[in-house]
C-alpha positions in Angstrom: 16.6 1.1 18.7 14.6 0.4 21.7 11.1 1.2 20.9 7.7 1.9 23.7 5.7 0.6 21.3 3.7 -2.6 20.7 3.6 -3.5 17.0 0.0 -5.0 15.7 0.2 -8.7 14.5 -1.9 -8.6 11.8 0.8 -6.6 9.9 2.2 -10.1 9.1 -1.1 -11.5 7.0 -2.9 -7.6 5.9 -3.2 -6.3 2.5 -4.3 -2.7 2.2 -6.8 -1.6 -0.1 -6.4 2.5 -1.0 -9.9 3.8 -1.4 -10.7 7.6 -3.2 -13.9 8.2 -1.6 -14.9 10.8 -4.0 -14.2 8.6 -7.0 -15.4 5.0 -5.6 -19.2 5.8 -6.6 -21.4 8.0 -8.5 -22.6 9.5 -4.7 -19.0 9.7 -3.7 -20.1 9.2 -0.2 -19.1 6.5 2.9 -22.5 5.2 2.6 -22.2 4.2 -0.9 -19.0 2.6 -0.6 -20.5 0.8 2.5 -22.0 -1.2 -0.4 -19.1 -2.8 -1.1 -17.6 -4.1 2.1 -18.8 -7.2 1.0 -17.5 -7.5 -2.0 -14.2 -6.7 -0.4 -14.3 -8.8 2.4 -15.3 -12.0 0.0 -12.1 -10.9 -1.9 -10.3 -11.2 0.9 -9.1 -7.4 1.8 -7.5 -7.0 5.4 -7.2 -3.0 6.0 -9.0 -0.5 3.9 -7.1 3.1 3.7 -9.4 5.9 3.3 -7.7 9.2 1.6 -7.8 12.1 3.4 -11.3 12.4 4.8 -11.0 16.0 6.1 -12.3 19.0 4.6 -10.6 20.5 1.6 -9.9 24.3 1.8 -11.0 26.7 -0.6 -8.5 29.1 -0.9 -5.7 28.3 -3.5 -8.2 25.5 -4.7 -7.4 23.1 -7.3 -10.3 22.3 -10.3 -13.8 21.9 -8.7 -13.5 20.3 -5.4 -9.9 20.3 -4.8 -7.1 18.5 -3.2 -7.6 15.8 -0.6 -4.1 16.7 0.5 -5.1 21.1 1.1 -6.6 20.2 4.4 -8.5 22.7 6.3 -9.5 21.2 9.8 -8.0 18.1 11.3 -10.4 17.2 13.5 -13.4 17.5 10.5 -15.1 15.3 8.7 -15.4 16.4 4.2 -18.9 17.3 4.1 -18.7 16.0 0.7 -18.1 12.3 2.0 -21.2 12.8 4.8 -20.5 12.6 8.6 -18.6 11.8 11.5 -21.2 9.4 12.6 -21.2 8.1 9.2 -17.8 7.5 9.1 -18.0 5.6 12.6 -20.4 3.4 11.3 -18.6 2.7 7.9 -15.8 2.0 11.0 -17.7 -0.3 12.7 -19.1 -2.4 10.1 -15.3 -3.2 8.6 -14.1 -4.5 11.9 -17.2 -6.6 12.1 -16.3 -8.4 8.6 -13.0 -8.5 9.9 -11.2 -5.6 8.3 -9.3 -2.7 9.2 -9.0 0.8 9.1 -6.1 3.1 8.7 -6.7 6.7 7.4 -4.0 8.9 4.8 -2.3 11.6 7.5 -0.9 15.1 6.0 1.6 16.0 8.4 4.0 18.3 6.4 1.7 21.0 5.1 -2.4 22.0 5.5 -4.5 24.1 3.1 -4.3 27.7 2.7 -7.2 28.6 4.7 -6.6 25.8 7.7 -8.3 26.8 11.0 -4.6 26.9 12.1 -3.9 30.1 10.1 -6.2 31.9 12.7 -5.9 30.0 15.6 -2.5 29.6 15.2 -1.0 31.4 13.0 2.6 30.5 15.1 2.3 26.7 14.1 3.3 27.6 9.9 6.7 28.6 8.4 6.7 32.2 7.2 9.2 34.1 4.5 11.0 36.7 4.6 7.8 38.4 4.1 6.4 37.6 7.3 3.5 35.0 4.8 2.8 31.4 5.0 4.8 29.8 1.8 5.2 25.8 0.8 8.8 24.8 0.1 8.0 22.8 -2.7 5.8 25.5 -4.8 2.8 23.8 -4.8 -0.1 26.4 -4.5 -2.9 24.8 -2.6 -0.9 24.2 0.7 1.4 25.8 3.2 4.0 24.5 5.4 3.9 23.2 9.2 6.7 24.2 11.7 7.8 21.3 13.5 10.2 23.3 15.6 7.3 24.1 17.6 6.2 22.0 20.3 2.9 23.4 20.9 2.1 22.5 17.2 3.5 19.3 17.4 1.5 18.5 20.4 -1.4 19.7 18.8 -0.8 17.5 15.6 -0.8 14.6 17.7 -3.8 15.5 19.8 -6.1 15.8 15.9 -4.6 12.2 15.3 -5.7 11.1 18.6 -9.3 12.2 17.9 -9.5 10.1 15.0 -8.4 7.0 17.4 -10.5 8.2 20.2 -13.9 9.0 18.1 -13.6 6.7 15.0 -11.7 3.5 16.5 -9.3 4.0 13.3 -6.5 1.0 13.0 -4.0 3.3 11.8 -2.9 6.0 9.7 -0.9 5.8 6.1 1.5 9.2 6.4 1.9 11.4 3.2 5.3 12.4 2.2 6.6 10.7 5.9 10.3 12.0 4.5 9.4 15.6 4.4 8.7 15.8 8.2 11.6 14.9 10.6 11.9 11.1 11.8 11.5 12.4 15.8 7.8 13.2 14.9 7.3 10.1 14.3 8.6 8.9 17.0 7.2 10.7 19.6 3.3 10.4 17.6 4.0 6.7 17.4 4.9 6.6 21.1 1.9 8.7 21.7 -1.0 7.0 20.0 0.2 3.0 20.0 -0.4 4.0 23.9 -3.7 4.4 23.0 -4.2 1.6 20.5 -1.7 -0.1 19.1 -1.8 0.9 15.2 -0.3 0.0 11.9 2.0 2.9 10.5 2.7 3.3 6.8 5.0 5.9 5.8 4.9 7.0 1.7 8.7 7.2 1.0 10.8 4.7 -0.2 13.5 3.0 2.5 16.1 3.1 -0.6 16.5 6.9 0.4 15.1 6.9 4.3 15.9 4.0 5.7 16.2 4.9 9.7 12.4 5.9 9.0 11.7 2.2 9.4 13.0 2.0 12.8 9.3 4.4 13.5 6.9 2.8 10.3 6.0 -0.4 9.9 6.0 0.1 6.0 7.1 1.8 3.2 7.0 2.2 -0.1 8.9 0.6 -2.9 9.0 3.5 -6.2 12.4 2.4 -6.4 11.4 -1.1 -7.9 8.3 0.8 -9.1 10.2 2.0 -11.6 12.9 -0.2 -12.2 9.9 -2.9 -13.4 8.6 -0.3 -15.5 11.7 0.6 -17.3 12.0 -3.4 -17.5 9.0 -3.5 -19.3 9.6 -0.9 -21.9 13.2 -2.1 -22.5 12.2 -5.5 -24.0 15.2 -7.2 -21.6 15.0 -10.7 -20.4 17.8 -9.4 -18.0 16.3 -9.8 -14.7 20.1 -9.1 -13.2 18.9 -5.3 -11.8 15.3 -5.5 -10.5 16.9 -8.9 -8.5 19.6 -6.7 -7.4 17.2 -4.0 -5.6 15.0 -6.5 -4.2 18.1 -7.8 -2.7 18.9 -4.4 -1.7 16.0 -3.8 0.2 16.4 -6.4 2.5 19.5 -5.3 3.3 18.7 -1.9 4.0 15.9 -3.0 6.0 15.5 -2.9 10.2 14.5 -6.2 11.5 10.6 -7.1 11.1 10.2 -4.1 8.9 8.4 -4.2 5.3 8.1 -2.9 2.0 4.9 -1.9 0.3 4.5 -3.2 -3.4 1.8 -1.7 -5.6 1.6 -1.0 -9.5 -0.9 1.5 -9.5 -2.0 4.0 -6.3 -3.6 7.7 -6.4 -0.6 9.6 -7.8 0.0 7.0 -10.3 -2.8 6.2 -11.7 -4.0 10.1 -12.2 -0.2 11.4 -13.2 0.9 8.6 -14.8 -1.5 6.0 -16.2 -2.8 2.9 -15.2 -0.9 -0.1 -14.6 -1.7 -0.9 -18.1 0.0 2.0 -19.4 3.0 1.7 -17.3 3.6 -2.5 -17.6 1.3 -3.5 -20.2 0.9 -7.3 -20.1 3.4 -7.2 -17.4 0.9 -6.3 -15.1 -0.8 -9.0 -13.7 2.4 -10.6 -12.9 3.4 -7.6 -10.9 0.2 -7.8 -9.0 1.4 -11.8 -7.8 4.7 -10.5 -6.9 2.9 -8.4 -4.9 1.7 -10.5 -3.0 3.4 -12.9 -2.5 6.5 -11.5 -1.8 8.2 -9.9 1.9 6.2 -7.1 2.6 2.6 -5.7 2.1 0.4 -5.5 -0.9 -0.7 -2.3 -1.9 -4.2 -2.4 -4.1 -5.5 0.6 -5.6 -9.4 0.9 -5.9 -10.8 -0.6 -9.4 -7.8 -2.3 -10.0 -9.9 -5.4 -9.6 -12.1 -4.6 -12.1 -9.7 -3.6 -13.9 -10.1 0.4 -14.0 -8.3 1.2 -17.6 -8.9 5.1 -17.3 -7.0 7.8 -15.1 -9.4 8.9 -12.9 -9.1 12.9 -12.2 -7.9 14.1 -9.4 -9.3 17.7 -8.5 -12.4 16.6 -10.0 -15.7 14.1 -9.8 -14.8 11.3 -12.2 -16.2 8.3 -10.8 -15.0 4.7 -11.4 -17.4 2.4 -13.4 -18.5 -0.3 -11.2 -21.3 -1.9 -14.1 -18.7 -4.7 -15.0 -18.5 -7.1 -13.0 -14.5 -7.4 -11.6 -12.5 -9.3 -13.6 -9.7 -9.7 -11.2 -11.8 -10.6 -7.9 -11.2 -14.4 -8.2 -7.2 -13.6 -9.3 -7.2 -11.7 -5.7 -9.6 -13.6 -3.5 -7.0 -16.4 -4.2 -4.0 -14.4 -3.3 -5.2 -12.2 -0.3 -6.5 -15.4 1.1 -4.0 -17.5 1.0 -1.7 -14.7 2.1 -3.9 -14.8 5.6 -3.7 -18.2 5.9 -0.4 -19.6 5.1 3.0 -19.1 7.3 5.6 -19.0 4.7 3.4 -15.6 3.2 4.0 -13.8 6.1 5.5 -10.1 5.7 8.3 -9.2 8.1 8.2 -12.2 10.0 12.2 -13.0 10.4 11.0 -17.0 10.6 10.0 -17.0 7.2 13.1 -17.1 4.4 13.3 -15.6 0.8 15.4 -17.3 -1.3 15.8 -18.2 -5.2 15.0 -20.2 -6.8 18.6 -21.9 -8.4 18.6 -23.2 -12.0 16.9 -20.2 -13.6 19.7 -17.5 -13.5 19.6 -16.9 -17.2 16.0 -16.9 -18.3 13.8 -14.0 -17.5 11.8 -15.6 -14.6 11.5 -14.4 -11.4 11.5 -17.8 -9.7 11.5 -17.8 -5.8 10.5 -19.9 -2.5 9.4 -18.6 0.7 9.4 -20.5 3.6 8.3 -20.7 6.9 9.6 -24.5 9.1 8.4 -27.2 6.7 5.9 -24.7 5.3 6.9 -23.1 1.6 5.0 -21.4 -1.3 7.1 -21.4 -4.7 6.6 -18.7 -7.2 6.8 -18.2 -11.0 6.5 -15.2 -12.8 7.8 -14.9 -16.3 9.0 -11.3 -17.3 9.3 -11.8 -20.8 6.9 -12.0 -24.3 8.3 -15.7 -24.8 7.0 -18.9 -23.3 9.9 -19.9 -20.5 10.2 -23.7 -18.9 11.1 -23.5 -15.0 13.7 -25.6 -13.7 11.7 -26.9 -10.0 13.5 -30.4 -9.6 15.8 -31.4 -7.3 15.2 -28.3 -4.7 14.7 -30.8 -2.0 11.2 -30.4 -2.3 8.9 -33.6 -1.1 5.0 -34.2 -1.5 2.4 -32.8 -3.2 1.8 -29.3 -4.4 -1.2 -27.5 -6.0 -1.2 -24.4 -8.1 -3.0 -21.7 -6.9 -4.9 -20.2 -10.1 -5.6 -23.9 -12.0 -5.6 -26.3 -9.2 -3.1 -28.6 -11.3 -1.5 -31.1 -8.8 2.5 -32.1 -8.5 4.3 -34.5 -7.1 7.2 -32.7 -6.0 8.6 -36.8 -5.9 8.3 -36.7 -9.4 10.5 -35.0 -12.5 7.9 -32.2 -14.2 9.0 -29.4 -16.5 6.3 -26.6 -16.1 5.8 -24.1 -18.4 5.2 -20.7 -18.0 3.2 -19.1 -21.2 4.1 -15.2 -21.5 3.5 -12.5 -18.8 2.3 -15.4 -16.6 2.8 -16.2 -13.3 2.4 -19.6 -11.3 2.1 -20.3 -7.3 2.7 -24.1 -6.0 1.2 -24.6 -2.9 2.5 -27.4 -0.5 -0.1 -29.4 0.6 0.3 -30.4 4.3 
């Protein structure tokens, strides 16, 4: 597919950190969270992606404040969060610490009581009835018509505003699969000719793959829940979540990338924490994350890490008085992610491969390299303790590992050992 657009570099090296605005702080506000930035740059965040930031509508409400998702002007900022300028300037001081934006898009549907549904009363689906409905039941929205041009246009211009007044980075777009793949298309076409963007799309490429020939990204619930059902299941079979991973890449365009993430809005309110969902697993799902092809996902708190389900029509702040116990698990990741060439997602230099020897023991054992460049990675899946099998990979020189600095001479015969749930990353030292 030939494409007019110019795709961003730093989608190789990013990570992207989801922030809920509304839950990140007691104030709920941008200026609160602005206290943070440097916490998250020291921990080595690349793009920050704000839920939706527009005002919620009040008709067909959900709880106290509603739905981020029941927007009710495109082009407004959630009085609840504070301005436009103050969004700007929340803006302005990431990219000065080296960090980007993207903002969470809802294409498919708007709130009850959008601006449109006076305005434009032309742009929505309507029944039989003649009344604006939502396909999927859900009583706080009401669906877009993307056979109309003039709305589509109009769509696109509101995204364009955010570009134009807020120097945004990019936009995250909710339920991608539920609006037509030549929206995309012709809003990617659109707005990378005003600044080339990163594009995530929430789907997973197991059921949409031709949406990666617009996205950049997409999710992954497929191993999402394949990892889970691992987890419950007590298996040391690692035969099936090796088997999608493998599947991925083979439904995947060219330079295209998978998201990984254990925890995110949805899951965390809906279905627990990580810590519900993997247990001790957890942590090394978070390595995997990033370490492998694609881009991590990091939910906020999950640093810390955030144990509750935070609410999601309500204020139910996260508690920020410990300090995170995860920040130094990963500053060491996301950094080294940035830095090194053989952690670079969708870059068709750098190969996946396993690592041989360990087929029947329940650890996720893999290389990724880049030229004479590689990063070897341990995870073990099980309760037990598990040896790894590293010699005779053609592997020369020295290696560290990432989370104890222990030192290996790849020259030499060592037998590492992995205690449960833990994960290892050897390092080559150039």
């Amino acid at each position: 597919m030939e494409n007019d657009w110019k795709k961003v570099d730093w989608r190789h090296t990013t990570s992207i950190y989801e922030v809920n605005t509304r839950q990140y702080t007691q104030e709920g506000s941008f200026d609160a969270f602005r206290k943070h930035l440097p916490r998250l740059q020291e921990m080595g965040i690349g793009t920050l992606w704000f839920m939706p930031i527009t005002p919620i509508s009040v008709k067909g409400r959900k709880g106290s404040l509603g739905s981020y998702y029941a927007c009710s002007d495109y082009r407004s900022v959630n009085p609840e969060f504070g301005t436009l300028e103050d969004f700007r300037d929340l803006v302005g001081e990431a990219h000065v610490r080296g960090m980007k934006v993207i903002i969470d898009w809802v294409a498919n549907h708007t709130g009850c009581d959008h601006r449109w549904t006076i305005e434009h009363p032309d742009f929505y689906k309507k029944d039989q009835e003649d009344k604006f409905y939502d396909a999927h039941g859900w009583e706080d929205v009401i669906d877009l018509d993307f056979s109309s041009e003039d709305m589509r246009r109009e769509m696109i211009d509101s995204m364009a505003f955010w570009v134009r007044e807020a120097d945004i980075d990019g936009f995250r777009c909710d339920m991608a699969m539920l609006v037509e793949v030549g929206f995309w298309k012709q809003a990617r076409e659109a707005l990378d000719a005003q600044k080339p963007m990163l594009w995530l799309a929430e789907l997973d490429q197991w059921n949409d793959p031709q949406y990666l020939e617009v996205f950049d990204a997409a999710y992954s619930w497929h191993w999402m829940h394949a990892t889970q059902d691992h987890y419950k299941s007590g298996s040391w079979d690692l035969q099936n979540v090796k088997s999608i991973l493998e599947q991925y890449g083979k439904l995947s365009p060219a330079g295209s990338m998978r998201a990984w993430f254990t925890s995110n809005h949805d899951e965390n309110t809906w279905n627990g924490s990580e810590y519900e969902k993997y247990g001790a697993l957890a942590i090394a799902l978070a390595v995997f994350s990033c370490t492998w092809d694609g881009i991590p996902l990091i939910y906020n708190g999950q640093e810390l890490p955030n144990l509750k389900r935070l609410e999601f029509f309500d204020k139910d702040p996260i508690n920020w008085t410990s300090e995170p116990q995860l920040h130094g698990l990963y500053s060491k990741l996301l950094h080294l992610r940035k830095i090194h060439p053989a952690l670079r997602g969708g870059d068709e230099a750098v190969q996946t491969t396993w690592l041989s020897g360990n087929d029947n023991e329940p650890l996720l054992a893999f290389e990724r390299r880049n030229g004479d460049r590689c990063i070897l990675v341990l995870l073990n899946f099980s309760a037990q303790p598990q040896k790894a099998d590293l010699d005779g990979h053609g592997h020369r020189g020295k290696f560290f590992e990432l989370f104890t600095g222990r030192i290996w001479d790849m020259d030499k015969e060592l037998t590492s050992v992995l205690l449960p749930w833990a994960s290892q990353v050897w390092v080559d030292q150039p």
